[in-house]
N, C-alpha and C positions, 0 to 999 in steps of 0.2 A: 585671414583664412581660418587659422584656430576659433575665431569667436563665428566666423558664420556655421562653422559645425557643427561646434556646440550649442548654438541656437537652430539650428533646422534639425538637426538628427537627433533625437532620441536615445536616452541616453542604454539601452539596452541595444539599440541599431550600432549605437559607438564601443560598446566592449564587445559585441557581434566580430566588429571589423577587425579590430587591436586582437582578438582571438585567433583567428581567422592569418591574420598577417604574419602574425606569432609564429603559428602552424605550419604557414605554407615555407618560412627562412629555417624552422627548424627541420622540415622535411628536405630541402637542399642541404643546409648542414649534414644532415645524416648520409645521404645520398653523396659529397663526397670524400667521409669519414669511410664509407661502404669503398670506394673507390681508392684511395690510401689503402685501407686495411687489406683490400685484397691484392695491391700490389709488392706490400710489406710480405704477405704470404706466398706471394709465390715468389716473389727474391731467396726466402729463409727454408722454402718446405716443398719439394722438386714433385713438377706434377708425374705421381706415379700411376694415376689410374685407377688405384688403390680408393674403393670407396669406403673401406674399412678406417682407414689414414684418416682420409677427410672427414666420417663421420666422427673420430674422436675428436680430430682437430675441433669440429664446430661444437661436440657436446663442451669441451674444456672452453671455449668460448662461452657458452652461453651461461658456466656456470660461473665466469668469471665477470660476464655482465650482471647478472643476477646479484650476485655480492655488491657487487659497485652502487646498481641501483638500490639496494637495501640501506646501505652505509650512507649515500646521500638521503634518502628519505631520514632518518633517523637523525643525519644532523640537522638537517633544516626543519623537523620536527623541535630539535633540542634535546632530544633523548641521548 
């Protein structure tokens, strides 16, 4: 099966697909990483209503992805 694909498909149609595939397990991943994390929050942080709450809640989130994401570029950089 590997050799008839890599014989008929072209080789920019085959990193297309493997992109492509990549994409669509990491957006399920996230989707229920999204699902965890919002279950984790509402066990620990009581829904009050309060959109002042949640808005802080989600800036300290985002500033704590932000870092995470910076610090893995930088290692896999080498930096």
């Amino acid at each position: 099966m590997v050799n008839f694909i890599e014989k008929r498909l072209p080789k920019t149609l085959r990193e297309n697909i493997r992109t492509l595939i990549a994409a669509g397990l990491g957006l399920f991943l996230g989707l229920q990483y999204n699902e965890y994390i919002r279950k984790l929050v509402d066990r620990f942080v009581p829904d009050t209503g309060n959109l002042f709450i949640e808005g802080v809640i989600l800036i300290g989130l985002t500033v704590v992805i932000v870092y995470a994401s910076l610090a893995l570029q930088k290692a896999l950089d080498g930096k």
